[in-house]
C-alpha positions in Angstrom: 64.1 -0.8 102.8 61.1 1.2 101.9 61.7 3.6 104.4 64.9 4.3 103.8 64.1 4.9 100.0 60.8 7.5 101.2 63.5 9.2 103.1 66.3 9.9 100.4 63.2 10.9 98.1 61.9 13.6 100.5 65.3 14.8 100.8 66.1 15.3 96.8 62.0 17.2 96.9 63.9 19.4 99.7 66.9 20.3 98.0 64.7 21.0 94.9 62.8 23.7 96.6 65.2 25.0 98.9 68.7 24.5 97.1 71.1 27.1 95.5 69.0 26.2 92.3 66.0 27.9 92.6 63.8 29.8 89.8 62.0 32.5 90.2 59.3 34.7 87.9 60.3 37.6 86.5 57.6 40.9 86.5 58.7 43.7 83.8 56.7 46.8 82.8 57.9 49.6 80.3 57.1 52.9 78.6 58.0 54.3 75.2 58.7 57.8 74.3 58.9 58.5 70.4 61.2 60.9 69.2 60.2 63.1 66.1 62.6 65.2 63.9 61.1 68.0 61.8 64.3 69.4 59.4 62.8 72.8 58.3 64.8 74.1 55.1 66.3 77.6 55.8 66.8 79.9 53.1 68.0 83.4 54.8 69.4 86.3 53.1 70.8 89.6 54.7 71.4 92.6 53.7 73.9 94.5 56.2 73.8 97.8 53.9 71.4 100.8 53.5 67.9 99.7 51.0 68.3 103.3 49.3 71.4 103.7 47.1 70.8 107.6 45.5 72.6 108.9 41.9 73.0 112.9 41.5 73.9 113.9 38.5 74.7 117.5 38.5 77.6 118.0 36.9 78.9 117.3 33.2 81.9 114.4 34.0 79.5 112.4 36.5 77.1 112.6 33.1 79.9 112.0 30.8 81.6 109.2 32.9 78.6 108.1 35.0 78.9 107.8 38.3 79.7 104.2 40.4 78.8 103.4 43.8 80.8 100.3 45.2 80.3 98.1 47.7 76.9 99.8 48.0 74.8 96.6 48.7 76.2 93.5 51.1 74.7 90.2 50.8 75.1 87.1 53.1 73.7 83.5 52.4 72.8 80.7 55.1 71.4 78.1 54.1 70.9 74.1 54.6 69.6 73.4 51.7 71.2 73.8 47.6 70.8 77.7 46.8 70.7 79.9 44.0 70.8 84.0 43.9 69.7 86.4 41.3 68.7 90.0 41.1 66.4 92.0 39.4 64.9 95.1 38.6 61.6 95.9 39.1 59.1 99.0 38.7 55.6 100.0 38.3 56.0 101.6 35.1 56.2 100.3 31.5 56.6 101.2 27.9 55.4 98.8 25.1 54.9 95.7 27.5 58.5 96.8 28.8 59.7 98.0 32.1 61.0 101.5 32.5 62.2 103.7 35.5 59.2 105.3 37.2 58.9 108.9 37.2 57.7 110.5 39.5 59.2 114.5 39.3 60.1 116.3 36.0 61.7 118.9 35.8 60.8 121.8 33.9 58.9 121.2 31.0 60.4 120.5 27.6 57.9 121.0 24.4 60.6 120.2 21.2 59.5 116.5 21.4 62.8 115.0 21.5 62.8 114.6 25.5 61.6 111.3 27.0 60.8 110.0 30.4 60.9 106.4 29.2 64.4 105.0 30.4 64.7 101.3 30.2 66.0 99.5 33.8 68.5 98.3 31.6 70.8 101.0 32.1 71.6 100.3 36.0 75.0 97.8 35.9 75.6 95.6 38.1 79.4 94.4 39.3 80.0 91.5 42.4 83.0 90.6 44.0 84.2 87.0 42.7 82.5 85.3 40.2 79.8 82.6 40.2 80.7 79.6 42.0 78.2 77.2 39.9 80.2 74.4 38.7 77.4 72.6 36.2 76.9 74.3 32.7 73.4 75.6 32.8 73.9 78.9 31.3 72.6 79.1 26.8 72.9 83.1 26.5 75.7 85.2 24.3 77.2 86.5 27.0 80.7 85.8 28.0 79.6 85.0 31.8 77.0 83.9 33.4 77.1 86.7 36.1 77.8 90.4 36.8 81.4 89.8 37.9 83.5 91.6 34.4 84.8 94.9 35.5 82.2 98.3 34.1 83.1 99.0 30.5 85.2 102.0 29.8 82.5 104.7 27.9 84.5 106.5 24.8 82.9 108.8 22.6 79.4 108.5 24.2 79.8 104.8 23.2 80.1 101.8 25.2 83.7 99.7 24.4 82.6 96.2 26.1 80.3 93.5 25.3 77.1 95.3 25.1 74.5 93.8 28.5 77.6 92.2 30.2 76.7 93.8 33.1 73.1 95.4 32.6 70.9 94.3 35.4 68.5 91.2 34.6 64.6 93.0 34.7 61.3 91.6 34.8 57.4 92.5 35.7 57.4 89.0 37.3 60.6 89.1 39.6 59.6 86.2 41.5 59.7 83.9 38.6 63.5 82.7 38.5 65.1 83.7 35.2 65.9 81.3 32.6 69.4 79.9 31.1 69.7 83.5 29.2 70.1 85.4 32.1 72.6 85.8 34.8 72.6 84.6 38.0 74.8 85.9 41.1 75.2 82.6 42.1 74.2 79.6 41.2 71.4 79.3 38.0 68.6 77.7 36.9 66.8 75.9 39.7 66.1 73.0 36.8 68.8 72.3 35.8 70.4 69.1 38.0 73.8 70.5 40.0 73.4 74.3 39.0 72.8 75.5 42.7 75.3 75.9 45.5 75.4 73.3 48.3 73.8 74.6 51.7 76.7 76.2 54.3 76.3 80.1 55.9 79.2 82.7 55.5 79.1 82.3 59.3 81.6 79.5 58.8 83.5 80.2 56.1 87.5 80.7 56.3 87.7 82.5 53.0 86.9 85.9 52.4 85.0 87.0 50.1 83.6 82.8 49.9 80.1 81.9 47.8 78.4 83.0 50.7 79.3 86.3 50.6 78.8 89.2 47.7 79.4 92.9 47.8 77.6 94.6 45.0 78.6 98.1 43.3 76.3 99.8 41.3 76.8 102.2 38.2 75.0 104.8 35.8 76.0 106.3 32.7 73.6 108.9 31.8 76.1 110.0 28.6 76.2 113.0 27.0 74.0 113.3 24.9 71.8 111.7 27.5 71.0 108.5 26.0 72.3 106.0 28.4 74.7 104.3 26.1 75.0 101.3 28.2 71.5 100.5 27.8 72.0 99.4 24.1 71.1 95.4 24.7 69.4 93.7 27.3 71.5 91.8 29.8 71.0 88.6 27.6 73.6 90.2 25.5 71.7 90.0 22.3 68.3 91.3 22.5 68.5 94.9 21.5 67.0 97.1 24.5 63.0 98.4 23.4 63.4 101.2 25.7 67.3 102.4 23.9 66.9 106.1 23.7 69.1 107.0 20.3 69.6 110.7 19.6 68.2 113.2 18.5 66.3 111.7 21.6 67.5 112.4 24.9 66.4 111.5 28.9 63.5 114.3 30.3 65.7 116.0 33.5 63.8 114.4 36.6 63.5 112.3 39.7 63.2 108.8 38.7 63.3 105.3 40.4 63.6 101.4 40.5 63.8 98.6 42.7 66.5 96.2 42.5 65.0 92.7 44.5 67.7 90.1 45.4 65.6 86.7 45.6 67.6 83.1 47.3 65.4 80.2 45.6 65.9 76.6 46.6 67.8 74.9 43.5 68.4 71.2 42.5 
């Protein structure tokens, strides 16, 4: 009896070891590779268009009725993050804490004291194709828009028939420093203001034309006659009066003169 029970023990051990129910360790080694992503913000503006945009006056109706160059500047926006767009004018000179054209060149000399060399940026207008896309009320100034988008005044009589600054270019001797809610903006406005920019996308993938990506920007100059610049009456706030207005019996020294005109695309909220 004993031996018979040693013998069905050894064979349970047996199929224990060698059955179909064996166990066996596992060995497992690993490597980890960590993936980083750095999300640079992009802010690119192009300008596909010559950076010199030249004004002759040499004639009395391109004095009288001022001379307009369109489509003279072409801007494009890209962006991946919420934009705005302004322009302003810049120079080195300055009269009374104010900016005026730089003069390099006179021409001829005139001693009857009523000429002057002091011509306030104000008097370049600005006009862009559409209007500004912003859909968040930032803008506090008098003016009827908050961009350069109304069609140039008619000039009658020497006199300017619109709402004096609607399109007078927005100047300052700090151009980097966005303007406030009293000026205009391209596209887009006050980088503090919650909503007030335009959500990131390029012009590259737009299926509009022209879309809020894209602005074409003419450019005129009314010298007048008298020479006085009779747009340049208010600043493009539409109600400060311009410091720099020339008013008859004053009238613009014949000469070379020049500004700069910077386009700046800020991040906005």
């Amino acid at each position: 009896m004993k031996k018979k029970m040693y013998t069905a023990l050894l064979g349970a051990g047996a199929l224990l070891l060698f059955g179909g129910n064996r166990v066996f360790a596992q060995i497992q080694d690993e490597q980890n590779v960590t993936v980083t992503m750095d999300l640079e913000p992009v802010l690119q503006l192009n300008m596909n268009t010559p950076d010199q945009v030249d004004f002759v006056f040499d004639n009395i109706p391109s004095y009288a009725g001022g001379e307009i160059k369109y489509g003279a500047t072409i801007l494009t926006v890209s962006s991946t993050v919420n934009w705005s767009l302004y322009a302003v004018g810049y120079s080195t000179a300055a009269s009374g804490g104010n900016l005026i054209w730089d003069n390099p060149v006179d021409y001829g000399l005139l001693t009857n004291g009523n000429a002057t060399d002091k011509i306030s940026l104000g008097a370049l207008e600005l006009h862009q194709t559409g209007t500004n896309p912003a859909t968040v009320v930032w803008y506090t100034g008098t003016c009827a828009q908050d961009d350069y988008s109304l069609p140039f005044a008619p000039i009658l009589n020497n006199a300017f028939t619109g709402v004096a600054g609607q399109n007078n270019i927005y100047f300052s001797a700090t151009p980097y420093t966005y303007p406030g809610t009293t000026h205009k903006y391209i596209a887009g406005g006050t980088p503090t203001v919650a909503g007030a920019g335009e959500v990131g996308g390029s012009y590259l993938l737009q299926a509009t034309f022209p879309s809020d990506f894209y602005y074409a920007i003419d450019y005129r100059i009314v010298p007048g006659l008298p020479v006085v610049f009779p747009t340049a009456t208010k600043e493009d706030d539409c109600a400060t009066v311009d410091p720099n207005e020339i008013v008859a019996p004053k009238f613009a020294q014949p000469g070379f003169y020049t500004m700069d005109v910077k386009y700046v695309l800020i991040e906005s909220d």
